[in-house]
N, C-alpha and C positions, 0 to 999 in steps of 0.2 A: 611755324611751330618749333622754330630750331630754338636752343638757349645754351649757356656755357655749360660746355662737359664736368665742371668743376663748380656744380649749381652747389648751395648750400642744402645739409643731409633734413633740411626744415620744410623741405616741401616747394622750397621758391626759388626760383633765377632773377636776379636783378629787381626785385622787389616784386616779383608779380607768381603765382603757383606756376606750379611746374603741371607742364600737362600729364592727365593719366590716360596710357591706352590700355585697351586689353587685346590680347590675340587668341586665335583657335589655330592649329595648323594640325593637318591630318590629311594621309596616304592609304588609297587604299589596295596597294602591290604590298605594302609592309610597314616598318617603322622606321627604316631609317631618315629618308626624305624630309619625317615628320619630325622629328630631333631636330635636323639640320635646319630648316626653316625656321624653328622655333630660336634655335641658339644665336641663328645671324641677327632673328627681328630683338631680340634684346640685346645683342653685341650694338646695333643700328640705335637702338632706343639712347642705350649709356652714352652712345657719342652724341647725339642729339640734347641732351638733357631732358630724355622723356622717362616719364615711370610706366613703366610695361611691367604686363603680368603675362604669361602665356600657359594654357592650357595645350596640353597636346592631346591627341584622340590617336593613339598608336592602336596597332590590332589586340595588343594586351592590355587595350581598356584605357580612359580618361586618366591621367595624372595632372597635379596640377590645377584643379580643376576652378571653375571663375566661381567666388559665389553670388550669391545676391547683392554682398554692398560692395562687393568688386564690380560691380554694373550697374548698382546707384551711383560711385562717384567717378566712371568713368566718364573721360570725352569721347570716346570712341572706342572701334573693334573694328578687328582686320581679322577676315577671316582666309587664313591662308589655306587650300583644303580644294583635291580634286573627289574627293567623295561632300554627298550631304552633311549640312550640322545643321543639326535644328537649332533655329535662327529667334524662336516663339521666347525667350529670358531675354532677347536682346529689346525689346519693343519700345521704342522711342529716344532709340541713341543709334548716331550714325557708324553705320555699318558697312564697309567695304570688303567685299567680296571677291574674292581670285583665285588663282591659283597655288599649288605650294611650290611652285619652281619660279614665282615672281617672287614668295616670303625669301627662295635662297639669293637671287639674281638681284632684286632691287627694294630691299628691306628699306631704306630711306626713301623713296618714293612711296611704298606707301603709305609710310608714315606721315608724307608731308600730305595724300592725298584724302587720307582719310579724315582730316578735318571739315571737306567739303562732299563728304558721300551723304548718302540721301537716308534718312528717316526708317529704321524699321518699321514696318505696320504691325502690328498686333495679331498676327496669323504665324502659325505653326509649320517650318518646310516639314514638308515628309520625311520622315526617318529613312535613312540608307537603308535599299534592300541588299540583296545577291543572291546568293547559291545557297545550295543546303551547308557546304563548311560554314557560312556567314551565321547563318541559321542556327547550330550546333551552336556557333562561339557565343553569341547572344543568349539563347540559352542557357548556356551553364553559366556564362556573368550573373543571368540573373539569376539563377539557382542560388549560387552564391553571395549574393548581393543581399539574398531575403536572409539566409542561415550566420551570415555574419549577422545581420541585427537580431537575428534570432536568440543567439548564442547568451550574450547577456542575461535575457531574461530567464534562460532555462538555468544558468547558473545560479543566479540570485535567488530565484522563486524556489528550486531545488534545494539549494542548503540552507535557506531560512525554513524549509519542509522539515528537512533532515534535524535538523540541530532543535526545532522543534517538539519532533515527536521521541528524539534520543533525551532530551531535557525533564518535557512536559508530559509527554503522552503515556497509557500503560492496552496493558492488550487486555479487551473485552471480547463478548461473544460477538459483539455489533461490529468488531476491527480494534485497530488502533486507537485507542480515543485521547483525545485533551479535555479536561473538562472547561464547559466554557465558561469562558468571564474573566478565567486566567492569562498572567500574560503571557503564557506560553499558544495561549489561544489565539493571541492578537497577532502573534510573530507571525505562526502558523497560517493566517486570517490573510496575513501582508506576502508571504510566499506562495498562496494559491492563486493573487492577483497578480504574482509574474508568468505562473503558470495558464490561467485564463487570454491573458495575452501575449504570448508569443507565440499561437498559432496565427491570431489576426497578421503580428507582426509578420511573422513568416513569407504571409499571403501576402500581404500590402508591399513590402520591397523587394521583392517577385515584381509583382505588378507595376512599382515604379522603376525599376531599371528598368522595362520594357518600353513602360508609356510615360515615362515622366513623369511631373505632379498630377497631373491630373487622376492616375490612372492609381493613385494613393489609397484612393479613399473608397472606391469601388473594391479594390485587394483587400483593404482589411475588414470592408463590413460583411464583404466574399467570405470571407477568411473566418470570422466569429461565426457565420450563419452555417460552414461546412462544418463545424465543431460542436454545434449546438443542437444534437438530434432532435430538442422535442420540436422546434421549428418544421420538421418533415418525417414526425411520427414514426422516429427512431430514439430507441433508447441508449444508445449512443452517438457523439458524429465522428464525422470522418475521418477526424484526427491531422495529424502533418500532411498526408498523402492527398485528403480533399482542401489542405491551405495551400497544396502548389497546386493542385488541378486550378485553382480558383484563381489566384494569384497567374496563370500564366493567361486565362481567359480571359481574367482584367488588364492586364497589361497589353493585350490582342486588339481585344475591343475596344481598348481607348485609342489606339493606334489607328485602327478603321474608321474609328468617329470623324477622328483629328482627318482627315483626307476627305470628307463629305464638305462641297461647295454651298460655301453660306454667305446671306449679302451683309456685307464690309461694315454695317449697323450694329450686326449679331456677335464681328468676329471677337469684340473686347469681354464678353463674356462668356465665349466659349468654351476656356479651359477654368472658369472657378467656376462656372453655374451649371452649362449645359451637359457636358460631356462628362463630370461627377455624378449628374443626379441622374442622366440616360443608362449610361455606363453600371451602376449600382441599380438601379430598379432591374433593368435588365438581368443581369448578371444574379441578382437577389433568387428574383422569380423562378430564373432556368433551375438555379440550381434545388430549390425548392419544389418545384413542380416536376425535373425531369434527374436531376441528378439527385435529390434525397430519397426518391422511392425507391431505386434499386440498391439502395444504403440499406433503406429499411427493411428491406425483401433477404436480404441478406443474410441481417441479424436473426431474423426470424427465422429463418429457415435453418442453421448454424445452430442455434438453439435447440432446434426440431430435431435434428441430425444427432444434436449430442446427444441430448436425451436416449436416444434409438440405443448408443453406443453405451453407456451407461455400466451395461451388463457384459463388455465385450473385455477382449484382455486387457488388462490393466498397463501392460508397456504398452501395447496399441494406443488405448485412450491416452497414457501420457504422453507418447511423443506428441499426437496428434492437440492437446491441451499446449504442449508447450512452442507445438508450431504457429498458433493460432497466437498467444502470449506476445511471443517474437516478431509476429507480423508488423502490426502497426500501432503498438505502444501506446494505443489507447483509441483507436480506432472502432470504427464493427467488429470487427472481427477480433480484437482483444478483449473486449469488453464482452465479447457474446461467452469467450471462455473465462474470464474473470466469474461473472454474473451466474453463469452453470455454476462455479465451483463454488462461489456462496450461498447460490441457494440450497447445495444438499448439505451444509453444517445444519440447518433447521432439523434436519430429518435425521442428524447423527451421521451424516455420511463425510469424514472429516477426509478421506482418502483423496478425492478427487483437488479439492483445495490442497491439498498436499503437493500435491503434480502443480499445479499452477505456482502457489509459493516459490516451489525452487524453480518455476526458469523466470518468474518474474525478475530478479536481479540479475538474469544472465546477461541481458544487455550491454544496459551500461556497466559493467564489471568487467566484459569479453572487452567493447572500444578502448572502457579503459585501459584494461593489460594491454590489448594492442600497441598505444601508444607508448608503454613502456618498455614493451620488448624491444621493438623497431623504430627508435625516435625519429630514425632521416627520411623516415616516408612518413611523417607528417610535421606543417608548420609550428610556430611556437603555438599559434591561438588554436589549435586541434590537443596540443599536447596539454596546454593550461585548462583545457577546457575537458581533456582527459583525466585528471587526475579531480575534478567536480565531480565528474562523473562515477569515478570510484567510489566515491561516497556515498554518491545518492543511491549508489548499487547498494549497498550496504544495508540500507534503508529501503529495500525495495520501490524505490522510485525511476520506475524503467524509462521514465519520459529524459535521464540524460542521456542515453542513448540517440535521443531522436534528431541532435546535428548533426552525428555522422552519419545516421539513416537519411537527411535530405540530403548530405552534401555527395554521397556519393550511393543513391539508392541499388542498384547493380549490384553492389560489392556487398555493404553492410545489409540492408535484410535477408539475403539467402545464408549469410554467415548468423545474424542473430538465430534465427529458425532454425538452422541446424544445433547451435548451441543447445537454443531452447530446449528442443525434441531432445534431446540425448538428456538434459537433466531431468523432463517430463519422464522420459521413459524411467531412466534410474529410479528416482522417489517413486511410481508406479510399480515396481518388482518389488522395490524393497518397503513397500506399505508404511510410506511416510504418511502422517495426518497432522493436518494444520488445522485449529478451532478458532481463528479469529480469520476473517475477510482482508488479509495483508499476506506480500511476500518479504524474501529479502531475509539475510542474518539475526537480523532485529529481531524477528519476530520468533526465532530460537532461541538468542538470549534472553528471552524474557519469559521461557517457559510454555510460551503457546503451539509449539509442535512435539509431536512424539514419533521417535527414532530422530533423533536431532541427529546421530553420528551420520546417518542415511543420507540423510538430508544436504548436510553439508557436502558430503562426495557429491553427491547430480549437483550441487552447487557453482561448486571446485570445477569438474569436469564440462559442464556446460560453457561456463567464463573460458576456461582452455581454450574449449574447441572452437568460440567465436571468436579469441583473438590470435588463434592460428588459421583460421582461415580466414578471417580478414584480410593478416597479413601476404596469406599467402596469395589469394585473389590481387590484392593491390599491387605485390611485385611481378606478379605475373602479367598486371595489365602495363603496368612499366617497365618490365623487360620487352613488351612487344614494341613497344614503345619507343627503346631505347634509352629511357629518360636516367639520367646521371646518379639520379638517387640508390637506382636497386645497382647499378655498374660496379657503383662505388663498393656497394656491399661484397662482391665478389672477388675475393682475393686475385689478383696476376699471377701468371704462370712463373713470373720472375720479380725482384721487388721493381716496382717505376712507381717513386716517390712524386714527381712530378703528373702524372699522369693518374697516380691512386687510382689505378683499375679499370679507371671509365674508357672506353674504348681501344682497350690494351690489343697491342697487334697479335698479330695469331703468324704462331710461326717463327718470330725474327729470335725468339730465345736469347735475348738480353733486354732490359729494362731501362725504355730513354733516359729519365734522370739519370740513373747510375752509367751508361753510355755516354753521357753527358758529360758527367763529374770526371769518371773515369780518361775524359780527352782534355780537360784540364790540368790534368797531372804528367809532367816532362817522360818524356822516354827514358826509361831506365828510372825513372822517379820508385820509391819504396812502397812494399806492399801499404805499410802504414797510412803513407800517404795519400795512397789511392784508397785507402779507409776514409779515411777523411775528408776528402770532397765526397767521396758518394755520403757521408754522414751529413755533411753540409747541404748536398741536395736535397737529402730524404727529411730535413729541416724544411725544405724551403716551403712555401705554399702552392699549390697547385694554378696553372692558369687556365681561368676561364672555365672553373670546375671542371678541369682534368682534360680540357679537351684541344688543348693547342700544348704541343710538347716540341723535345728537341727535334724528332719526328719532321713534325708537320711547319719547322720554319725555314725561313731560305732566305739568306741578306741579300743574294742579286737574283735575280729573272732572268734569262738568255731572251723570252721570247721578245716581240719589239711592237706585237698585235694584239688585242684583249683575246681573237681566239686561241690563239696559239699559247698565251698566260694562260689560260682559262686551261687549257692542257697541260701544260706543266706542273703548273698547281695541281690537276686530279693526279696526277702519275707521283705527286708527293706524297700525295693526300693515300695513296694505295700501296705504299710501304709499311704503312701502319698494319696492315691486312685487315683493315677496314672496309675496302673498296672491291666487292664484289665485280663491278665490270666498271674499267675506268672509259668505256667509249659512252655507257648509259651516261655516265657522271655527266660527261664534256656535255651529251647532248639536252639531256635536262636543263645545263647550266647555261648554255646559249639560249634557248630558248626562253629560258624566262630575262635574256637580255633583251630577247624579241619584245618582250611587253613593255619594257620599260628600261633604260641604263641603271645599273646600280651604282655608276660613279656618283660619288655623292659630291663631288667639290672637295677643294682646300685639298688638293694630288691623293683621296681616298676611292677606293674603290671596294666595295664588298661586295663580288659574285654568290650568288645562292642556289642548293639547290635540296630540291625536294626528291627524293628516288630509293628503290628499295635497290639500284645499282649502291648504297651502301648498307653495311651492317648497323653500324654504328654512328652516332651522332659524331662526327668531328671536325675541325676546323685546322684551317692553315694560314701563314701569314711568308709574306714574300716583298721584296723589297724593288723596286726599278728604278736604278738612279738616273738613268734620260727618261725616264717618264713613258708612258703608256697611252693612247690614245682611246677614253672610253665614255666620249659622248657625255661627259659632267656635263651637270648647267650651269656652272661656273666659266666650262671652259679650259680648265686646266687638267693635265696629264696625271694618270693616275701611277701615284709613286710607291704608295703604301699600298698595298692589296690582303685583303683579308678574302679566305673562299671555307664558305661553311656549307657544309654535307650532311643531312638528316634520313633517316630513313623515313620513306611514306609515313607511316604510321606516327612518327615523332614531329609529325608537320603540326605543332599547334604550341601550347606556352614556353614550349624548353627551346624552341628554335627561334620564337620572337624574342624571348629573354637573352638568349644571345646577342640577337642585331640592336636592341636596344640597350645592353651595357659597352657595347661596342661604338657605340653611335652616340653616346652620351658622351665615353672618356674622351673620342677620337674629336669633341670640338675643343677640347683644349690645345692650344696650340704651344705648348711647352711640351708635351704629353709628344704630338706629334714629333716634334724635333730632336726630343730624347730618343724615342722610336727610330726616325730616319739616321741619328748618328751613333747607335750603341754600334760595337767593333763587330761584333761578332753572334752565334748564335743562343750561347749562355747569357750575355746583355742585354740580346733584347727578352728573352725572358725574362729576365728580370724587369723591366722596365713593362712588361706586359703583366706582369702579376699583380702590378697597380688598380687593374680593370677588376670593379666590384660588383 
């Protein structure tokens, strides 16, 4: 299978195609392993003249990933990998199967072997189990897996709502109306079909990042039938909250399906016939028979309640209107205080619909601000997707709210509901009255509320309170955390331009950068001039978002043994005064060499460890020019050493985000050599600021 390295870029060697593999390589101690594997099998592929594609399956999820006519036009697949991959896309191309310390040790064997491996069969392996961490991590992938596809349609279907009813629509006793036939009707008409489905959606990629394809089509029919009260004789449904409940049950149950022995006849339609239409009747039914009646029991009874309250104080009933608003954005229990508040306009009682009005936009108005105040504690696609949400607040269209409410339920609904209640209670004291069945600005502007000045305070004040205590909830869960985003926020006791904050030592009362800078400047050199490197440094960019500083490096090593490195390294690592107990450190740190070497090959070694023996998340790098003895599967001594320090709690994306930009840069092998010959300890900074 070998051909000239220097095949032409046409696809052929010597007149004939160039072969194509595919690979999988995946670790299940961490992600470095799974880099490395991957980097050698296509360094191996380019010398051979093969086309390789590699997926990786690191602990932060699939990159990379094969698709379908990545495995139509493949000859093969090597699956390098001491955890499970489901093997069920590979079915009828030869597949070799191993280890990921053969993908680092003998990447051209198996490339040469896998032309003669044997036939996948059309059966599904079992999905990698573990422990409850495994559990959690899978979990919120796929939490987030469904609210990413979610996300689109809430925008689209929101502001073609919005720009709709701000265009076309005027306020009547019945609501907001468009009249119909118009094309303001049609927009409108085309924005409630992104709204209709992106609950399914929701539910459906829930369900397939659990179970795959299969488990697609169970989630979203799941997913429409939690949404659709009159299905189980409710007059609302579940909203977002019943398309994860459903979506994680489908994605469960296709996964238990998948594991039931079936004879070798059955198994080529098992994933498009049987375990879709098992899976969905199933799941259909339950939730129909067992989980829509206490939906519906719910609503009813909420309604019943309200009613009783009616005549009770009016800040009472309104917080208690606006908590119920807040809750689930269109669920039971928002729709039970909606549905109260418009049936008493019939009867003249405009008060109550007044309270619901104003916390209806407090939602999406609070996420929004959120994402304004605080940009570093959320992604680009929370922020883009925050200022949608602005809008649709505006509009009282509370349903933009509902991606921050799945993506991090915890956080955002005890923040909407507080918001809510405090602008319920507000308009309640101050006897706002709204005459048409709508909330939001909108429906002030146009003349349909009275005390509008009112109104707009519990407005104002509700959006406040949710996106300060969103905020404030979020940085609180990542200060425990330790996670770099809220660090960063917290000024230094001194400036460390290099280190920007994040795990700034306690104590040392001067600031690495400028320590730094400052030792670049001759003895006797001029105040000026020692202005000026520290100006230069506080230019420079941060490495490794702030968490490997002048601190935490060291061009030689004394020790000459990994445990004895392994100690030098924490006793660096605990100048920073980040390191609560430097003997916890060492022994954390061995002990996960107990499970496995972290030498990765090519003279790297990254020790790890997990322990609330630190404060702070932070990392150090150390140099051995005779080399290190640390059990690589390569073989070779570790020269380069990298040792990163997490606190318990920061054990999850900000500590694999580390080893995997770490494990990405460190296979270049220029990268390294720069690394092993910068002079000194400002150079290799430099030269480590590279790592993205």
């Amino acid at each position: 299978m070998t051909a000239p390295a220097d095949s032409p870029g046409d696809g052929t060697a010597g007149g004939r195609k160039r072969p194509k593999l595919l690979a999988v390589t995946a670790c299940p101690t961490g992600i470095a392993h799974t880099y490395m594997a991957a980097e050698k099998l296509r360094q191996a592929a380019a010398r051979l003249g093969v086309d390789m594609k590699v997926e990786t399956q690191g602990s932060i999820g699939a990159e990379n990933v094969l698709s379908d006519n990545d495995v139509r036009e493949a000859d093969g697949i090597i699956i390098a990998a001491d955890k499970e991959v489901d093997r069920e896309r590979f079915a009828g191309k030869r597949v070799l199967s191993t280890g990921v310390a053969d993908g680092i040790r003998r990447p051209e064997e198996l490339i040469e072997r896998v032309q003669s491996a044997p036939v996948q069969e059309g059966t599904a392996a079992p999905a990698a189990g573990g422990g409850r961490g495994k559990e959690r991590s899978l979990a919120y992938k796929a939490l987030m897996n469904g609210v990413s596809y979610m996300i689109p349609f809430v925008v689209v279907g929101g502001l073609l709502i919005a720009v709709s009813l701000a265009l076309g629509g005027h306020a009547t006793s019945e609501g907001y109306v468009i009249p119909e036939g118009t094309f303001w009707a049609h927009v409108n008409a085309i924005g409630g079909i992104g709204f209709q489905l992106m609950i399914p959606i929701l539910s459906g990629y829930i369900a397939y990042a659990i179970g795959d394809r299969p488990a697609l089509v169970p989630g979203m029919i799941g997913g429409f039938i939690a949404n659709t009260g009159a299905l189980y004789d409710s007059k609302a449904g579940a909203g977002f909250i019943g398309a994860i409940v459903t979506g994680f049950l489908a994605g469960h149950l296709v996964r238990w399906i998948k594991k039931v022995k079936v004879p070798k006849a059955v198994r080529p339609i098992m994933p498009i016939i049987v375990i879709p239409i098992v899976a969905t009747t199933t799941l259909g039914l339950f939730f129909v028979y067992v989980i829509g009646k206490p939906i519906s029991w719910v609503f009813e009874n909420l309604t019943s309640r309200l009613s009783d309250m009616a005549g009770t104080s009016a800040v009472l009933l309104g917080a208690i209107l606006g908590l119920m608003i807040a809750f689930d954005m269109g669920g039971p229990v928002n729709k039970t205080a909606f549905l109260f508040g418009t049936g008493l306009i019939a009867s003249g009682n405009y008060a109550v619909m007044g309270m619901c009005a104003a916390a209806i936009p407090v939602m999406p108005l609070g996420q929004g601000l959120a994402t304004v105040l605080r940009r570093k504690l959320y992604s680009d696609q929370e922020r883009e997707t925050g200022m949608a949400a602005l809008f649709m607040g505006m509009f009282g269209i509370s349903e933009g709210a509902i991606p921050f409410a799945a993506a991090r339920p915890a956080i955002v609904i005890p923040a909407n509901m507080l918001g809510g209640a405090v602008a319920g209670a507000i308009a309640g004291v101050a006897g706002v009255g709204d005459h048409v069945p709508h909330g939001g600005p909108v429906v002030a502007a146009l003349g349909a509320v009275s005390g509008v000045g009112w109104f707009l305070v519990a407005v104002v004040a509700g959006t406040v309170v949710t996106a300060l205590t969103t905020n404030a909830l979020i940085g609180l869960k990542e200060r425990r955390g330790g996670a770099a985003a809220v660090a960063a926020a917290v000024p230094p006791p001194a400036p460390e331009p290099v280190l920007a904050g994040v795990g700034a030592g306690r104590g040392t009362g001067t600031g690495t950068a400028t320590a730094t800078a400052a030792a670049a400047v001759p003895a006797g050199g001029s105040t000026a001039a020692a202005a000026a490197a520290a100006a230069a440094a506080a230019a420079a960019p941060e490495v490794l978002s702030g968490y490997v500083t002048g601190q935490t490096v060291k061009t030689a090593l004394a020790s000459g043994t990994k445990e004895a490195a392994i100690r030098e390294m924490a006793e660096m690592l605990a100048a920073t005064g980040n390191v609560r107990d430097v003997d916890g450190l060492v022994r954390v740190a061995l002990a996960r060499e107990a499970q496995g070497t972290t030498g990765l090959g090519e003279s790297i070694a990254i020790p790890h460890a997990k322990t609330d023996a630190v404060a702070r998340p932070t990392v150090g790098f150390a140099r051995s020019d005779a080399g290190i003895e640390w059990g690589s599967l390569d073989g070779t001594k570790a020269r380069l050493v990298f040792m990163i320090s997490v606190p318990e709690a920061a054990a999850g994306d900000e500590h694999l985000r580390i080893l995997a930009l770490l494990s990405r840069k460190l296979m270049d092998s220029d990268f390294r050599d720069r690394l092993q010959s910068a002079p000194d300890g400002p150079a290799i900074l430099d030269v480590l600021r590279e790592i993205r």
